[in-house]
C-alpha positions as CSV (number, residue, x, y, z in Angstrom):
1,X,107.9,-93.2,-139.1
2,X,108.8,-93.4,-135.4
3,X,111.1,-90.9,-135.2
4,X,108.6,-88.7,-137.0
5,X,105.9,-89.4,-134.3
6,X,108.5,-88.4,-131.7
7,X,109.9,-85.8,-133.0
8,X,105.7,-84.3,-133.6
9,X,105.0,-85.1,-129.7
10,X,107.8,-83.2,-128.5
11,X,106.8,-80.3,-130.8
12,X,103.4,-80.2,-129.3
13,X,104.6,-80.2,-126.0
14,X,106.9,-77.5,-126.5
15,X,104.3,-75.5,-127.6
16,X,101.7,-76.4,-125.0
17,X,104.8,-75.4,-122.7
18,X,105.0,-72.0,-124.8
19,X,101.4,-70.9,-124.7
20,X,101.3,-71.4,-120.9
21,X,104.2,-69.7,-120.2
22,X,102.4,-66.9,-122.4
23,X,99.5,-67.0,-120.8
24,X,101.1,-66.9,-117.4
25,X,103.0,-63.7,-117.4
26,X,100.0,-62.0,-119.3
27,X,97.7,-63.1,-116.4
28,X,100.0,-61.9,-113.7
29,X,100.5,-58.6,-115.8
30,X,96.9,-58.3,-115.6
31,X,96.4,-59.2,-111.4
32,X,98.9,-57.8,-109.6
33,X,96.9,-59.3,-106.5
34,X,97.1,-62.6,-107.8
35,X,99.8,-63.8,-105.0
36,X,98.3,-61.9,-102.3
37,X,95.6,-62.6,-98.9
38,X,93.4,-59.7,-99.3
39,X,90.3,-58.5,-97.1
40,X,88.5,-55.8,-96.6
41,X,88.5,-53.6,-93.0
42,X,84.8,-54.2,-92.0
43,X,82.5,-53.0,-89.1
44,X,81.8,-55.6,-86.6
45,X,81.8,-56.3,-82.8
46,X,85.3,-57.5,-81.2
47,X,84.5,-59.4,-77.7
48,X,87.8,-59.9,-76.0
49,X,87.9,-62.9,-73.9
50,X,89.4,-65.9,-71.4
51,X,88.0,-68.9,-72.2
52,X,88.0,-71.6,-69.0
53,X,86.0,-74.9,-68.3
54,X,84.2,-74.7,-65.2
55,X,81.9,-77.2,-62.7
56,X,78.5,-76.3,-62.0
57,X,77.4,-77.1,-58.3
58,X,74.4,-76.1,-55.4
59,X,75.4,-73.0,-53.9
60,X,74.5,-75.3,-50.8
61,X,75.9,-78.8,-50.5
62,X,75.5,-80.8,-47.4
63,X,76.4,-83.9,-46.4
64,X,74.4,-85.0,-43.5
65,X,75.9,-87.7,-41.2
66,X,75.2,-90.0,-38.2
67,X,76.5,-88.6,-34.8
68,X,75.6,-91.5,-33.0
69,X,76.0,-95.5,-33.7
70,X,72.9,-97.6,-34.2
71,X,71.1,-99.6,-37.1
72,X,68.8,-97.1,-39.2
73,X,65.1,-98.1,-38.3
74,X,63.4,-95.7,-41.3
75,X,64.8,-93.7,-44.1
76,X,62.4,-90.9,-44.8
77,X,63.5,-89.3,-48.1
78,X,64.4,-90.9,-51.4
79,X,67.1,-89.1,-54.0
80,X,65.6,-86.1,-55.9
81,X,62.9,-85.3,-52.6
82,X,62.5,-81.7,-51.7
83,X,62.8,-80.9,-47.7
84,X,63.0,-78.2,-45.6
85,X,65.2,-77.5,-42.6
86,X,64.2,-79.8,-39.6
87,X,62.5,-82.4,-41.8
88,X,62.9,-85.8,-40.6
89,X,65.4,-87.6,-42.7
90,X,66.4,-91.0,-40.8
91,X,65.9,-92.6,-37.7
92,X,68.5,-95.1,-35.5
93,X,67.1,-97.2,-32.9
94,X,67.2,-95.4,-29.6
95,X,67.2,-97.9,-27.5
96,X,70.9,-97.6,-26.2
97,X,70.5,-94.1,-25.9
98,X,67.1,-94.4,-24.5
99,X,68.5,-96.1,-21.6
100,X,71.6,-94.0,-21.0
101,X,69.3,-91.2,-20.7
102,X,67.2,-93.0,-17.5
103,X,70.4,-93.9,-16.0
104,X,71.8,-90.2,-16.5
105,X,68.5,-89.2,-15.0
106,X,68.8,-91.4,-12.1
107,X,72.3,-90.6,-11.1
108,X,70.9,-86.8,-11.1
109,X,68.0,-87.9,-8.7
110,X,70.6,-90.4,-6.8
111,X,72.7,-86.9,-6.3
112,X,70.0,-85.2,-5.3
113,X,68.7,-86.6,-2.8
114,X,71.6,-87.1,-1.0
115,X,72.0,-83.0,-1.2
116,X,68.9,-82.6,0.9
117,X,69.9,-85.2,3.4
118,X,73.2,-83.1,4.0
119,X,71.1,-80.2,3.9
120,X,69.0,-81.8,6.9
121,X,71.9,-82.9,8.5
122,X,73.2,-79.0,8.2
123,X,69.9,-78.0,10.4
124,X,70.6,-79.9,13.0
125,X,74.3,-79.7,13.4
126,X,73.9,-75.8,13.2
127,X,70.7,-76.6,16.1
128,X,73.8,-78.3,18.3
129,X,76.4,-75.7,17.6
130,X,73.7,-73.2,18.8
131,X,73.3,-75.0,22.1
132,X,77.1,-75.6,22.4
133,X,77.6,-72.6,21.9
134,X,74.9,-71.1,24.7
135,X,76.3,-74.2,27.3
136,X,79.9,-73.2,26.9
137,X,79.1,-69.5,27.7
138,X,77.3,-70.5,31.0
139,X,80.6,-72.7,31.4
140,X,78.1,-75.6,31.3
141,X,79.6,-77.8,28.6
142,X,83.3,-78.2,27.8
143,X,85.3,-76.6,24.7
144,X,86.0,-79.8,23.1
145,X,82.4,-80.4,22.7
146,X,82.2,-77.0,21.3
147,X,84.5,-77.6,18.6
148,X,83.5,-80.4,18.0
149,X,79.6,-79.1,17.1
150,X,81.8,-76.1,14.8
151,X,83.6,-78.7,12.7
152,X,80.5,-80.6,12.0
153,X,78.7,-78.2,10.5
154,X,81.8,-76.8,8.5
155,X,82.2,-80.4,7.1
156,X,78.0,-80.7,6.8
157,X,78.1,-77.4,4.2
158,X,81.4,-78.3,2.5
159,X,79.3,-82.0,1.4
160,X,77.0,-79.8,0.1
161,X,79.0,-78.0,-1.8
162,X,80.2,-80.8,-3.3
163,X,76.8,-82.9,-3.9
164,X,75.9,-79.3,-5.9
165,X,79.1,-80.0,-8.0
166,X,78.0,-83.4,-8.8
167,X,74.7,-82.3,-9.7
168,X,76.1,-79.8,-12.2
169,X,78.4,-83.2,-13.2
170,X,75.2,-85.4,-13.4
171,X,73.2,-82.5,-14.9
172,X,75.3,-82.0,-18.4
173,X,75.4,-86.2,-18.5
174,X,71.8,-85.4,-18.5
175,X,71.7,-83.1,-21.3
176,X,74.4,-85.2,-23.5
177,X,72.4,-88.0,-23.0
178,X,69.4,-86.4,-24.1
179,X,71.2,-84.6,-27.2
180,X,72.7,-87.9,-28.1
181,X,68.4,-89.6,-27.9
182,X,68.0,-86.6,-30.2
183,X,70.8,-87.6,-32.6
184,X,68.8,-90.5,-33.6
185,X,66.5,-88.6,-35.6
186,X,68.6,-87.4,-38.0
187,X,66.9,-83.9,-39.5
188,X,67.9,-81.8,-42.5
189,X,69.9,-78.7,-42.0
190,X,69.4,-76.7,-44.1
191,X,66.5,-76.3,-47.1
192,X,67.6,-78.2,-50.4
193,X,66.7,-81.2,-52.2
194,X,68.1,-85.1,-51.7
195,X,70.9,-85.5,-54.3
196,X,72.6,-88.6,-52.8
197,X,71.0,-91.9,-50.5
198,X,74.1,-93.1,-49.4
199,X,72.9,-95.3,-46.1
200,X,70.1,-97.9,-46.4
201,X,67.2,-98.8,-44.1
202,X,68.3,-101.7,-41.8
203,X,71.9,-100.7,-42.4
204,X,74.2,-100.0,-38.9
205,X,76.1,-97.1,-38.9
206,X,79.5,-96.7,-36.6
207,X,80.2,-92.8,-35.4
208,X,83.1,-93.8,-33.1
209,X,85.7,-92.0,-35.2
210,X,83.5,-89.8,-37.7
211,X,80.1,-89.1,-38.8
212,X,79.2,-91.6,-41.3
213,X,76.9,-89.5,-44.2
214,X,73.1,-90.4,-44.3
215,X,72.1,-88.6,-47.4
216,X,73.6,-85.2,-48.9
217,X,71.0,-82.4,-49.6
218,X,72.1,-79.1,-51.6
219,X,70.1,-76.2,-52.5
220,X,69.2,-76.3,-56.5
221,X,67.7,-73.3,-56.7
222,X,71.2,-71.0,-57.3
223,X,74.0,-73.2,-58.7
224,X,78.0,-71.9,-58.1
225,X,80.1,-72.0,-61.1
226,X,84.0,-73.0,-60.4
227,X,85.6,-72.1,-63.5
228,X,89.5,-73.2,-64.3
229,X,91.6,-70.2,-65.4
230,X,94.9,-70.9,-66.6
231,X,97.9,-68.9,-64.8
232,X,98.4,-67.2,-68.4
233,X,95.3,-65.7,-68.3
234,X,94.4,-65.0,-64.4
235,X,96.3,-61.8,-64.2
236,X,94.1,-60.2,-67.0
237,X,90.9,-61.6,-64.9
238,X,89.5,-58.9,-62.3
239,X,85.9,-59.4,-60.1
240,X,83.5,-58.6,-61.3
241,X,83.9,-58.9,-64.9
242,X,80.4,-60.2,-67.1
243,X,80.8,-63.7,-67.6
244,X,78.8,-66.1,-70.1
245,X,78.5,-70.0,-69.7
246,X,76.6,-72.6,-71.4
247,X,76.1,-76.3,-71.1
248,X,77.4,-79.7,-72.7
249,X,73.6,-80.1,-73.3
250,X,72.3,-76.7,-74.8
251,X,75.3,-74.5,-76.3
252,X,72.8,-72.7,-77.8
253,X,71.9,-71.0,-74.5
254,X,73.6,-68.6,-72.6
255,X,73.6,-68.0,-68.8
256,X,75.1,-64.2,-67.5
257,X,76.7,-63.6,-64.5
258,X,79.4,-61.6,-62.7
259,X,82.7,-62.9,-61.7
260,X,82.6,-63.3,-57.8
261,X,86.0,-64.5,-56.7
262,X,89.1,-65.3,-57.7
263,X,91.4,-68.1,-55.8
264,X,94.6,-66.6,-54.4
265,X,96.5,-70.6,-55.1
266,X,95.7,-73.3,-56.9
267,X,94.1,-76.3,-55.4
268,X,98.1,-78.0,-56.1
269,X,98.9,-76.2,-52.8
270,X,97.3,-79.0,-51.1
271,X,100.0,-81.2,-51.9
272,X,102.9,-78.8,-51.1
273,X,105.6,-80.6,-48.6
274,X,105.9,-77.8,-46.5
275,X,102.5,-78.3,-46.0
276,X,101.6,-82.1,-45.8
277,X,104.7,-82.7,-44.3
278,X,107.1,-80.4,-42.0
279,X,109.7,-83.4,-41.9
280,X,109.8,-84.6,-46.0
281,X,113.4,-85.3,-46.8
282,X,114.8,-83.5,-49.8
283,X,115.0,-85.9,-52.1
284,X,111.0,-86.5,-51.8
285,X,110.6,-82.5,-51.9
286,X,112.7,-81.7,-55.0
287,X,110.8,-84.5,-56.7
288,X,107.6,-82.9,-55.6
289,X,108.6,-79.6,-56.4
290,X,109.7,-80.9,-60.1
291,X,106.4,-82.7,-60.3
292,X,104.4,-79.8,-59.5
293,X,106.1,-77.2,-62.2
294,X,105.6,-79.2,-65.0
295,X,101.5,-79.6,-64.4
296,X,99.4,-76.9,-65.4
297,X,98.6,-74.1,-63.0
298,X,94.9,-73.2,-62.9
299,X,92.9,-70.5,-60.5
300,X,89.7,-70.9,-59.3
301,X,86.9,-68.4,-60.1
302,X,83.7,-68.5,-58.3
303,X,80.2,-67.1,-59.5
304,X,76.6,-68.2,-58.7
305,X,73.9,-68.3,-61.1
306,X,69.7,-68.7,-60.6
307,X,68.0,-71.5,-61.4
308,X,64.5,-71.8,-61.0
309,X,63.9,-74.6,-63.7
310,X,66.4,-76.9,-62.2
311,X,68.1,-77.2,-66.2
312,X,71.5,-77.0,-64.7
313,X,72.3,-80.3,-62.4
314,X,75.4,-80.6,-60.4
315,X,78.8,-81.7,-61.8
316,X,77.9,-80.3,-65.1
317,X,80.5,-79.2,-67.4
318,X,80.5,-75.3,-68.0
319,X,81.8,-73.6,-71.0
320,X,82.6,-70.2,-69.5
321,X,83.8,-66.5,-70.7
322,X,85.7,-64.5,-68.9
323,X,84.3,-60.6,-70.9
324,X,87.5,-58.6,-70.5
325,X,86.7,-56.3,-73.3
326,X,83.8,-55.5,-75.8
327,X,83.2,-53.1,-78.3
328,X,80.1,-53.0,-81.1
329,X,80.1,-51.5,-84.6
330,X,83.9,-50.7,-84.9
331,X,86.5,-50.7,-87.7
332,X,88.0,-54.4,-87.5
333,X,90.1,-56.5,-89.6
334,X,91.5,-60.1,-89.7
335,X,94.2,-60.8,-86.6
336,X,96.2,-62.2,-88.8
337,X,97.0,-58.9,-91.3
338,X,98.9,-56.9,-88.1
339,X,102.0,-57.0,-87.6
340,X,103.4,-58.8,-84.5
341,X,106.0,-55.6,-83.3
342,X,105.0,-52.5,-82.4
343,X,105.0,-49.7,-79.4
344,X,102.3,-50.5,-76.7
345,X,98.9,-50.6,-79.1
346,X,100.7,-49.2,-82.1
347,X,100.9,-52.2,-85.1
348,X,101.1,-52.0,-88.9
349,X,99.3,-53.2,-91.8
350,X,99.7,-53.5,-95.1
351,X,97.3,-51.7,-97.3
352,X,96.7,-52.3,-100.7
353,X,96.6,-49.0,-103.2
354,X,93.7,-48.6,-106.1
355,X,96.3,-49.4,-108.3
356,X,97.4,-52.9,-106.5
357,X,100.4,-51.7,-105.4
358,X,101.2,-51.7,-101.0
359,X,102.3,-49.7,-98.2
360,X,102.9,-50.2,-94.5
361,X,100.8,-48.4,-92.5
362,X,100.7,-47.4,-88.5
363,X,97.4,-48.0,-87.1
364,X,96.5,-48.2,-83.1
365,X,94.6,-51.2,-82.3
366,X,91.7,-52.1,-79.8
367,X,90.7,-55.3,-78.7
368,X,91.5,-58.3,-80.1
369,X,89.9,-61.7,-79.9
370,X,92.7,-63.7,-82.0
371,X,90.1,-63.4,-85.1
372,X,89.1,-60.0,-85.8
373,X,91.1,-56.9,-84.4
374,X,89.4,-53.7,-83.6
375,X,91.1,-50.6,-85.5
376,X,90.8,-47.4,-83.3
377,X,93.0,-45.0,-86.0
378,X,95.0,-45.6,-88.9
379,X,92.4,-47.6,-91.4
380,X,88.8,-46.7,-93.2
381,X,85.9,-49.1,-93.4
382,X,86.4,-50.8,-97.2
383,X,90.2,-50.3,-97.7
384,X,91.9,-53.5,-98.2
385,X,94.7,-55.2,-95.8
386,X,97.0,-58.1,-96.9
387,X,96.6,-61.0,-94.8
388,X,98.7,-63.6,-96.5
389,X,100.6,-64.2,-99.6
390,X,100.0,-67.4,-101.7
391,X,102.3,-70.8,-101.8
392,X,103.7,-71.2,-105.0
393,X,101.5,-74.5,-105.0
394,X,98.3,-72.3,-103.7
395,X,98.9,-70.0,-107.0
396,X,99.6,-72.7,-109.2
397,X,96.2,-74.9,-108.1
398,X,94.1,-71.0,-108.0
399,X,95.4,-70.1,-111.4
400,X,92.4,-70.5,-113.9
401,X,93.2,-72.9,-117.3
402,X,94.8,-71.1,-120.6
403,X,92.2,-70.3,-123.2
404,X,91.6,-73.7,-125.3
405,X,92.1,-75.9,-122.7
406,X,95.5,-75.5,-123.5
């Protein structure tokens, strides 16, 4: 009884095995496409472009800073203000600066003065040179006292030369002093709004070596885009080319613009030996160098954009497109059915026949955005390409049941 069972199993499979195998070479009889990628040549738009990630910033950015040393008595302006150029932004005391003025002024009075009494003293040695002189002609006075009355006022005018140099001297201490009063008040530069509070009210600030920053303004009203483009794709980038951008926060929008610039180095030039250091020893430069080539190389490119609803903030992340190409309403069909060889634009395709059967074919292609391909000659809208062929596990998985359920 067992071996009956068996030996009926085994005959079922078998023919199970038979009627698919039946089945199989029928169905492939009948769909001579049935390994092959097909699609259709279409009309479309092909937009070739470089893709790069870019930082939005103000077209202006300031970063206004003490000149002078003192404790800040008033901050005017709180982050996200609006000011104009000249608006008051900060004051420091002014005391020490106050005072150095009045002594500046002093010293110019002290200097001064002492000017005119020379000058006096000139009119009356030039008074007893004139008499001398007059005396000694009549043989009434001697020579030495003649002399005498010449050097005097020689040495009378050459002091007053020299008070006027030191009034010149105590003049500019005058004017530093009184630029340096003015640097108390610390006034925007330029027109823009208050992105950054960096210094507090009652807070000292030291400007012996640099100017410590106050606040930073920038003007939000036209934003510059700094897009990174890769060194693969910078030669194929020109100025003014269109370029779209959007934002982390609205893809959905698109902002157009013209490409403006176009960095001659990469910002890695900065850390070049030859540049940082004119003594680094070999061994520090080859490392350098080494360190440097295996980084990626990215160029700047610089647009500007409006923005009169202040949408776009600084430091955003921008999405931006580089248009090297476009074309509307041409013959296109999937990247992936050309060929990879070819002469210049000159690729091949394989078409497929009304009877399922294939041929290569030349065709000259357009631009090409990695997806879709533009065909300039060679193919019809509606004649079919093959893009792919099937795995042997794709056509086994796609390959509809026998009849039966078999």
């Amino acid at each position: 009884m067992k071996s009956y069972l068996r030996n009926s199993i085994v005959g079922a499979a078998a023919a199970t095995l038979a009627v698919g195998l039946w089945w199989w070479r029928s169905h492939s009889a009948v769909d001579p496409l049935a390994d092959l990628l097909v699609a259709e040549a279409t009309t479309a738009d092909v937009q070739q472009t470089v893709q790069a990630t870019g930082t939005l910033r103000p077209v202006r950015l300031v970063a206004v800073g003490a000149q002078v040393s003192g404790r800040i008595t008033a901050m005017k302006v709180k982050i996200g203000d609006t000011v104009k150029a000249g608006d008051l932004v900060a004051t420091i005391d002014s005391v020490t600066q106050e005072n150095d003025l009045k002594s500046a002024e002093a010293a110019l009075a002290d200097v001064r003065a002492q000017k005119r009494q020379k000058e006096a003293s000139l009119v009356y040695a030039e008074a007893v040179l004139e008499r001398e002189t007059a005396t000694f002609a009549k043989l009434a006075s001697s020579k030495d006292a003649l002399e005498s009355a010449r050097a005097t006022v020689k040495t009378t005018r050459a002091q007053i030369d020299s008070l006027a140099a030191q009034i010149t001297q105590a003049e500019v201490k005058v004017d530093t002093a009184r630029v340096d009063l003015g640097y108390t008040r610390i006034v925007a530069p330029i027109d823009g709004t208050v992105l950054l509070v960096v210094a507090q009210e009652g807070q000292t600030v030291n400007a012996v070596q640099s100017a410590p920053t106050i606040v930073v303004l920038g003007r939000i009203d036209r934003m510059t885009v700094r897009a990174e483009i890769s060194e693969a794709d910078a030669p194929k980038v020109k100025l003014g080319q269109p370029v779209t951008f959007s934002i982390l926060g609205d893809l959905d929008r698109h902002w157009e613009a013209r490409l403006e610039a176009l960095d001659p180095a990469p910002d890695s030039l900065r850390s070049d030996s030859q540049i940082t250091s004119s003594s680094t020893s070999t061994t520090s430069s080859s490392s350098s160098s080494s360190s440097t080539s295996s980084s990626a190389i990215y160029y700047y490119g610089r647009f500007d954009v409006p923005n009169p609803d202040g949408v776009l903030r600084t430091y955003m992340t921008a999405q931006v497109k580089v248009i090297l190409g476009e074309a509307k309403g041409v013959v296109t069909v999937p990247t992936a059915a050309l060929s990879t060889a070819g002469a210049g634009s000159e690729r091949t395709v394989e078409v497929v026949g009304s009877g399922g059967a294939t041929e290569r074919r030349k065709v000259v292609v357009g631009l090409d955005d990695k997806v879709r391909a533009e065909i300039r000659s060679g193919l019809a809208v509606g004649e079919k390409v093959v893009v792919g062929r099937r795995s042997t596990e794709a056509k086994t998985s796609a390959m509809p049941g026998p009849p039966g359920g078999l």
